[in-house]
Each structure stands twice: as C-alpha cells, then as structure tokens.
PDB file of N, CA, C, O and CB in Angstrom:
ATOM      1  N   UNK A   1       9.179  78.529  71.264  1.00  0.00           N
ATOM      2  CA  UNK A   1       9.813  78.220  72.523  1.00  0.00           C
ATOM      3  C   UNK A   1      10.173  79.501  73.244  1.00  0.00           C
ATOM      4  O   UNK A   1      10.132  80.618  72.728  1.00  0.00           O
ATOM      5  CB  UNK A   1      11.047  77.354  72.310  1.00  0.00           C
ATOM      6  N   UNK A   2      10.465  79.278  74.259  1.00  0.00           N
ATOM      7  CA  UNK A   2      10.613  80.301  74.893  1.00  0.00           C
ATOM      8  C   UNK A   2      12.021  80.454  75.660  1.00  0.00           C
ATOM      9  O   UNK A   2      12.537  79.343  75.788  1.00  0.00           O
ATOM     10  CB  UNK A   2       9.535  80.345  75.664  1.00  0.00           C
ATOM     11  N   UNK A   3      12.749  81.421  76.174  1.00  0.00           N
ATOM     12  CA  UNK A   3      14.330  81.540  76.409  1.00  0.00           C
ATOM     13  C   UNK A   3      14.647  81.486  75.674  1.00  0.00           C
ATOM     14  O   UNK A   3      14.157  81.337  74.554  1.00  0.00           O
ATOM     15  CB  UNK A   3      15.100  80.916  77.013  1.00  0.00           C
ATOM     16  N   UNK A   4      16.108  81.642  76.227  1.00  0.00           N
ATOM     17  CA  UNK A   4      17.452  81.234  75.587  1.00  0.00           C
ATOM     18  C   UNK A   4      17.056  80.042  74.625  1.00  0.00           C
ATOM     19  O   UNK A   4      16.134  79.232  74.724  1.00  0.00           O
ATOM     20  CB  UNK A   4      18.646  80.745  76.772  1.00  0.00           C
ATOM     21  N   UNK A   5      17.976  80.177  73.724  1.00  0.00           N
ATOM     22  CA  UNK A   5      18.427  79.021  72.601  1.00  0.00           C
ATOM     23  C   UNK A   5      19.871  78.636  72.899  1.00  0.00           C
ATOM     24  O   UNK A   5      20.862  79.299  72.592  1.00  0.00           O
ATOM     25  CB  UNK A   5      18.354  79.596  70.929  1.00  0.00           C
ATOM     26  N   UNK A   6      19.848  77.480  73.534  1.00  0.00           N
ATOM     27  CA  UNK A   6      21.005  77.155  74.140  1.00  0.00           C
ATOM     28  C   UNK A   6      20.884  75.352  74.073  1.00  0.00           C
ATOM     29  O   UNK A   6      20.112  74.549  74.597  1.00  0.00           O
ATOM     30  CB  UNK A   6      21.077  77.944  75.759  1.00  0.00           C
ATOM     31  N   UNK A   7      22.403  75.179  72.887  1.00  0.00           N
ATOM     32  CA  UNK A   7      22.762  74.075  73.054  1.00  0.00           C
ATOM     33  C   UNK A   7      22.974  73.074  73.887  1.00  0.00           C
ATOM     34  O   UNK A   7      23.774  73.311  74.792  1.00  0.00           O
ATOM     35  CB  UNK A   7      23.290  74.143  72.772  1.00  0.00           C
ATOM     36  N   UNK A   8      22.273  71.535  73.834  1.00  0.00           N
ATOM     37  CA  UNK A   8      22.645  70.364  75.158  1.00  0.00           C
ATOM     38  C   UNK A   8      22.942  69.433  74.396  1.00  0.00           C
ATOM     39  O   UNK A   8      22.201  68.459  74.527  1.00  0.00           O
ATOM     40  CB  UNK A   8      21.458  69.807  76.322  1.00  0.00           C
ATOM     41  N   UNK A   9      24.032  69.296  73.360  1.00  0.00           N
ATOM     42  CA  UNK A   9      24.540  68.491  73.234  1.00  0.00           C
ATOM     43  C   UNK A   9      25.208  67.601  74.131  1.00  0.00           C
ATOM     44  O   UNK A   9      24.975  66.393  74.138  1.00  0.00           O
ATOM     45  CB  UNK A   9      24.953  68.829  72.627  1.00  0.00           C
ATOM     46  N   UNK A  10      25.925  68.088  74.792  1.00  0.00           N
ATOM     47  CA  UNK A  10      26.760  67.034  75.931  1.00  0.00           C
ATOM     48  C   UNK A  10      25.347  66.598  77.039  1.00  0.00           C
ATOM     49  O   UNK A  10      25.596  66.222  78.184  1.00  0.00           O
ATOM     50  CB  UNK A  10      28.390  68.147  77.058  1.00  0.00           C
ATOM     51  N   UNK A  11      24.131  66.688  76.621  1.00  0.00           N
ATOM     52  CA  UNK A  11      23.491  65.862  77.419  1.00  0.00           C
ATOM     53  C   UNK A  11      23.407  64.102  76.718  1.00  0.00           C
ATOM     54  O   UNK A  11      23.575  63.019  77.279  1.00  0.00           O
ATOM     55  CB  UNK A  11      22.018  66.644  77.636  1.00  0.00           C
ATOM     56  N   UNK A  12      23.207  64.312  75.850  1.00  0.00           N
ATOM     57  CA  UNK A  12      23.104  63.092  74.924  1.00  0.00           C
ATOM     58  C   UNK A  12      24.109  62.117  74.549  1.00  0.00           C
ATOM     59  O   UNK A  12      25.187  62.541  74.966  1.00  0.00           O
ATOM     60  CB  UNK A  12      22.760  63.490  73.828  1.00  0.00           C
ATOM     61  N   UNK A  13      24.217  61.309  74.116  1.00  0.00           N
ATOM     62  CA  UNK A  13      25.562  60.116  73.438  1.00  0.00           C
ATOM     63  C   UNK A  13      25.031  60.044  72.041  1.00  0.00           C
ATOM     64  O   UNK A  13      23.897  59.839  71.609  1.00  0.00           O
ATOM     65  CB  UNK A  13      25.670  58.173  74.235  1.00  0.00           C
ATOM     66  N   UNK A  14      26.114  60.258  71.496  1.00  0.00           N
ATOM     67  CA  UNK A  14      25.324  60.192  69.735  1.00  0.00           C
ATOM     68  C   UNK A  14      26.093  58.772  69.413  1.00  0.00           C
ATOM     69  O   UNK A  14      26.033  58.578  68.199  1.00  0.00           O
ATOM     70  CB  UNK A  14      25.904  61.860  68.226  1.00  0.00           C
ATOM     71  N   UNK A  15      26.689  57.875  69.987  1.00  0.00           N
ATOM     72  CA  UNK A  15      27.346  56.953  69.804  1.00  0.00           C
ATOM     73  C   UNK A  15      26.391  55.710  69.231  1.00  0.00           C
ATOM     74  O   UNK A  15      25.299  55.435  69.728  1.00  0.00           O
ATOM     75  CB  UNK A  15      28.061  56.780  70.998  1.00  0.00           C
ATOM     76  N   UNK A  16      26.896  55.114  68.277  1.00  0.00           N
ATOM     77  CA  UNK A  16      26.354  53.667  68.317  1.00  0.00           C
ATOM     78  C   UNK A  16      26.389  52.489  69.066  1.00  0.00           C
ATOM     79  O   UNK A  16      27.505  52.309  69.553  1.00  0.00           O
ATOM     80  CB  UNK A  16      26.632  53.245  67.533  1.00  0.00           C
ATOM     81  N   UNK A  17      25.486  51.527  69.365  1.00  0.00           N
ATOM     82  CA  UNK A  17      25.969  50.444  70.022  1.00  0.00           C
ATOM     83  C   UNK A  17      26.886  49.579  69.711  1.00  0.00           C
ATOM     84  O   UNK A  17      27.097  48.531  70.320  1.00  0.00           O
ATOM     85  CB  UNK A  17      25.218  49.858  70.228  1.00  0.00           C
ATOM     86  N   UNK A  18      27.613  50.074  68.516  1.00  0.00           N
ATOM     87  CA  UNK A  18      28.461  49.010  68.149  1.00  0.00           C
ATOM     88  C   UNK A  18      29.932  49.663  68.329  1.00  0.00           C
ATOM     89  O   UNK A  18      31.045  49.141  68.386  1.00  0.00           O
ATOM     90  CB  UNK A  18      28.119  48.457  66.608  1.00  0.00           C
ATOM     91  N   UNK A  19      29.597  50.711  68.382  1.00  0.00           N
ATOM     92  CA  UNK A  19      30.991  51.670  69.001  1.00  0.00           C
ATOM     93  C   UNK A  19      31.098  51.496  70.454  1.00  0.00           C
ATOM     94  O   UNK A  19      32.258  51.584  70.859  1.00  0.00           O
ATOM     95  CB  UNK A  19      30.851  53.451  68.769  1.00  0.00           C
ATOM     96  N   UNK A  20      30.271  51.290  71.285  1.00  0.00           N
ATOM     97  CA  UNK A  20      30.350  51.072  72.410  1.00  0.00           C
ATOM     98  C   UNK A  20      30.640  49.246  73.056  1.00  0.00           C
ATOM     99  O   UNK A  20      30.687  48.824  74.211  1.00  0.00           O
ATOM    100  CB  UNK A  20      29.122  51.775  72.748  1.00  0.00           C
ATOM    101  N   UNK A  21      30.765  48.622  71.896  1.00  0.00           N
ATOM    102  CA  UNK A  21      30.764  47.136  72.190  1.00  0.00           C
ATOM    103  C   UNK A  21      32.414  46.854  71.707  1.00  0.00           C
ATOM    104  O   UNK A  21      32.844  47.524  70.767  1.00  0.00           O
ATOM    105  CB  UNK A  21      29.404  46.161  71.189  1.00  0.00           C
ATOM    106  N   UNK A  22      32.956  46.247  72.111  1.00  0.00           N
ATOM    107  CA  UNK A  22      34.650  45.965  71.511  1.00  0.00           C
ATOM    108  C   UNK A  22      34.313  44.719  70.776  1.00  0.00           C
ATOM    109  O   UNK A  22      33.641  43.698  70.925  1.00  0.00           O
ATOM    110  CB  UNK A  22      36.109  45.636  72.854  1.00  0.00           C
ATOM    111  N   UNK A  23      35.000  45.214  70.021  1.00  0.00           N
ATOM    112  CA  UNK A  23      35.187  43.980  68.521  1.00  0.00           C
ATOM    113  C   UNK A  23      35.112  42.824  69.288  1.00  0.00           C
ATOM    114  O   UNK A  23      34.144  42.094  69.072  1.00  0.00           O
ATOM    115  CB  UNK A  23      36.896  43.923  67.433  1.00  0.00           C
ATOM    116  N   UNK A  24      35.968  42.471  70.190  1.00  0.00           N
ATOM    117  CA  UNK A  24      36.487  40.850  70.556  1.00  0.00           C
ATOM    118  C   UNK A  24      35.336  40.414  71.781  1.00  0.00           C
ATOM    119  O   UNK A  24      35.424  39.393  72.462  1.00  0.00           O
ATOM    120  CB  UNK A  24      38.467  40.781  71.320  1.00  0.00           C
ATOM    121  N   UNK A  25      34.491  41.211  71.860  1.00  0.00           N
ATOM    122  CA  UNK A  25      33.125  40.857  72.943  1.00  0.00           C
ATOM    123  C   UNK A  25      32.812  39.456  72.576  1.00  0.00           C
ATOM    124  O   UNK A  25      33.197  39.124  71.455  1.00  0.00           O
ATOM    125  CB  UNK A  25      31.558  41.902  72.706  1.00  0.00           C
ATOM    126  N   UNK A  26      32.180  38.543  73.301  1.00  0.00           N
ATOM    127  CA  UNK A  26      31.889  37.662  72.961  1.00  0.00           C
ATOM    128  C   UNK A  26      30.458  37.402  72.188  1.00  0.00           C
ATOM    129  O   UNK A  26      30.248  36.780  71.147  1.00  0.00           O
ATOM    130  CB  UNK A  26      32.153  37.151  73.877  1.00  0.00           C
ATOM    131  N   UNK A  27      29.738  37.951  72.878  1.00  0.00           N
ATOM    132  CA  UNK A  27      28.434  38.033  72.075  1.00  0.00           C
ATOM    133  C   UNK A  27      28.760  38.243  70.458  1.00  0.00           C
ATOM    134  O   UNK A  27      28.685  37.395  69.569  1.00  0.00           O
ATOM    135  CB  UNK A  27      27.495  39.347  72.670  1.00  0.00           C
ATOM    136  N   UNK A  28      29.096  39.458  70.369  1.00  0.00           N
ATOM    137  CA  UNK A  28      29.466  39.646  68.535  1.00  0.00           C
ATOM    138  C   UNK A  28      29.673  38.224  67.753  1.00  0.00           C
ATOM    139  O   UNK A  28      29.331  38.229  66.570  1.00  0.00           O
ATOM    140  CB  UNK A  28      31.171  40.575  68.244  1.00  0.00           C
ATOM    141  N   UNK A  29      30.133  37.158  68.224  1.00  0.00           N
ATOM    142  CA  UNK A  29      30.641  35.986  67.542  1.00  0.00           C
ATOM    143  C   UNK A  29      29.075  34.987  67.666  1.00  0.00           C
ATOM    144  O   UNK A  29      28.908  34.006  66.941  1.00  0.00           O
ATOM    145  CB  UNK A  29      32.258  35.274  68.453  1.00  0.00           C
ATOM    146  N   UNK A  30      28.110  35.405  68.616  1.00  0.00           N
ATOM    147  CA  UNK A  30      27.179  34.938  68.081  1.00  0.00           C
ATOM    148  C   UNK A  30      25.805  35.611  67.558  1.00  0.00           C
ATOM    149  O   UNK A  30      24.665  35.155  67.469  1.00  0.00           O
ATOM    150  CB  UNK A  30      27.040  34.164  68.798  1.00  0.00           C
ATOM    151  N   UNK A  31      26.346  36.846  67.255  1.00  0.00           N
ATOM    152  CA  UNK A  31      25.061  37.357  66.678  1.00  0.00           C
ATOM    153  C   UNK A  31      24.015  37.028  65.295  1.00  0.00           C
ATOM    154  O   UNK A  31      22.821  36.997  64.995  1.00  0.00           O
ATOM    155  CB  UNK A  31      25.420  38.508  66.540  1.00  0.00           C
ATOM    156  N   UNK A  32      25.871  36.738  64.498  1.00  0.00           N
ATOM    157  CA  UNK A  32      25.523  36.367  63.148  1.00  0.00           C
ATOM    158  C   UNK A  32      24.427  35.069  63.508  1.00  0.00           C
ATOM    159  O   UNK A  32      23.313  35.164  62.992  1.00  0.00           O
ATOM    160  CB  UNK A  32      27.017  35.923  62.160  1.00  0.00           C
ATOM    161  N   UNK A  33      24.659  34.076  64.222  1.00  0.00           N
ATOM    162  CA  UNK A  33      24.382  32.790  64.365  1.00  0.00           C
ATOM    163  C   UNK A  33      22.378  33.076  64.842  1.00  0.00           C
ATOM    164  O   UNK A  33      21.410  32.350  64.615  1.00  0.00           O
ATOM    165  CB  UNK A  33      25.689  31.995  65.736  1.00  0.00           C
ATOM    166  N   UNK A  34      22.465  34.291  65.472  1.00  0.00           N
ATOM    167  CA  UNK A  34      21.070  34.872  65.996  1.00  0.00           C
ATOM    168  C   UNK A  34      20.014  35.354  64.760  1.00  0.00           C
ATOM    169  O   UNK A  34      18.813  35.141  64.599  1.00  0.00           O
ATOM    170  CB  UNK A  34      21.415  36.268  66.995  1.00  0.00           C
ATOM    171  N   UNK A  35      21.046  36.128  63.934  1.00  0.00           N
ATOM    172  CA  UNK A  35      20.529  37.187  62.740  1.00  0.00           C
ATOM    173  C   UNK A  35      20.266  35.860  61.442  1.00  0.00           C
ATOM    174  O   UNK A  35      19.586  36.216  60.480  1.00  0.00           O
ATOM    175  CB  UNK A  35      22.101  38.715  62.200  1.00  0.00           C
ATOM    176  N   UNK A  36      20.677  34.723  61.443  1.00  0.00           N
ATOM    177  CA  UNK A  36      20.261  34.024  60.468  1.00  0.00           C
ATOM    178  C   UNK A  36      19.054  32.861  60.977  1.00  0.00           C
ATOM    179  O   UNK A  36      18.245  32.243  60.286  1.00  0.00           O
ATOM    180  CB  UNK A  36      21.544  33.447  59.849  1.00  0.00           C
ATOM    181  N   UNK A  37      19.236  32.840  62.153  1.00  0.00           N
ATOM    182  CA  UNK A  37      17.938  31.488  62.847  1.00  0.00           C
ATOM    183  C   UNK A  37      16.680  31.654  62.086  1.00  0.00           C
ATOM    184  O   UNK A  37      16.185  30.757  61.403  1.00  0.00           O
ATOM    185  CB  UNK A  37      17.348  31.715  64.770  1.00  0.00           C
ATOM    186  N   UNK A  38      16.132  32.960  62.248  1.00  0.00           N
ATOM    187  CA  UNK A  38      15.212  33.244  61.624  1.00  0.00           C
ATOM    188  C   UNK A  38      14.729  32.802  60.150  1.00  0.00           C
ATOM    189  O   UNK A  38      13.787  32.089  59.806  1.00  0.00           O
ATOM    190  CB  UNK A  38      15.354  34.259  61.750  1.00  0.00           C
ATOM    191  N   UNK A  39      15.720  33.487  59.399  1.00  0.00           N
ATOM    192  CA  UNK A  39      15.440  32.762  57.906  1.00  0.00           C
ATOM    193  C   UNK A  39      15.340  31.246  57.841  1.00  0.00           C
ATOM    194  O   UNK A  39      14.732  30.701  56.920  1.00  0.00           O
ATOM    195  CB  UNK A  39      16.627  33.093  56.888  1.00  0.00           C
ATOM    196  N   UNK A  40      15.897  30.605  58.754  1.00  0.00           N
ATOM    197  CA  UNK A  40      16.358  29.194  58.586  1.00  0.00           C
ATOM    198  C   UNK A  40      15.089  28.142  59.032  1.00  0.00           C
ATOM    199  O   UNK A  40      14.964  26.920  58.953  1.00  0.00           O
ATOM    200  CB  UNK A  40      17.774  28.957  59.575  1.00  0.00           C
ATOM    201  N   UNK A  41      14.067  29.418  59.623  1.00  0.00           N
ATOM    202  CA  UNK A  41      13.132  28.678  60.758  1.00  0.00           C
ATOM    203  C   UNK A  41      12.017  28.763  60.036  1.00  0.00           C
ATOM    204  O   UNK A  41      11.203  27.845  60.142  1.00  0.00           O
ATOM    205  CB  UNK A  41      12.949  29.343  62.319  1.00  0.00           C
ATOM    206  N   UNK A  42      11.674  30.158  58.930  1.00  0.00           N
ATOM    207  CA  UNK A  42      10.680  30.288  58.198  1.00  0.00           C
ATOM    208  C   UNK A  42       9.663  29.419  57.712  1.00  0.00           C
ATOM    209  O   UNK A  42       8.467  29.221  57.929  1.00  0.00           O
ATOM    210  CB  UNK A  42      11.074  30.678  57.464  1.00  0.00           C
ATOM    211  N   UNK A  43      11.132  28.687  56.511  1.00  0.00           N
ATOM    212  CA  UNK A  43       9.861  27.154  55.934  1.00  0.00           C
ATOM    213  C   UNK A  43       8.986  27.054  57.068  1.00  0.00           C
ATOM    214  O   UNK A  43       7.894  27.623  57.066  1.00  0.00           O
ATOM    215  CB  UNK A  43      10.660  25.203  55.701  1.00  0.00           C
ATOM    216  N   UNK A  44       9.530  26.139  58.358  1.00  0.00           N
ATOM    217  CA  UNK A  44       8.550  24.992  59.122  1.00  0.00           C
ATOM    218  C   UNK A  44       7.069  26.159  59.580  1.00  0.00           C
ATOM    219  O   UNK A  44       5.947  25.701  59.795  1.00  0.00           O
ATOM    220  CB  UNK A  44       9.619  24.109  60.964  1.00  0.00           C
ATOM    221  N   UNK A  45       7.299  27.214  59.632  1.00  0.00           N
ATOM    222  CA  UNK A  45       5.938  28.056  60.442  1.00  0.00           C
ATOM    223  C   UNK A  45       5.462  28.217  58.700  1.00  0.00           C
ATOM    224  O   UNK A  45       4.422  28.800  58.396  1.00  0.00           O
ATOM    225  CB  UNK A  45       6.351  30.053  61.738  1.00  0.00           C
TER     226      UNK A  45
END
C-alpha cells in the first residue's frame, strides 16, 4: 500500500444487531416463533 498507515476505525460500527435492537422491541418476541417454523415445516417438503 501506499501512504500513510493511518487508522479508520471511527469509519465503521463494530456493533451487533442485537446491540442495536432493545430487548423489549417487538419483533424479538417473534423471532423465536420465525427461527423454529422451519424445523416444524421440514417433514411435509
């Protein structure tokens, strides 16, 4: 590379999406209900 070697951290968010979502969101209360459909749907296909 060429230049400076110069840090850009503060360009980025190192955050998770779940740090960025508040516990009491509503969605969160149906994710579980999302994350299991699948297994539940398997047999019939």
């Amino acid at each position: 590379m060429r230049g400076t070697d110069e840090q850009t951290g503060t360009l980025f968010s190192y955050l998770s999406p779940d740090a960025l979502v508040s516990p009491d969101h509503p969605p969160r209360a149906i994710r579980p209900l999302v994350n299991a459909a699948p297994g539940r749907l398997q047999p019939q296909f």
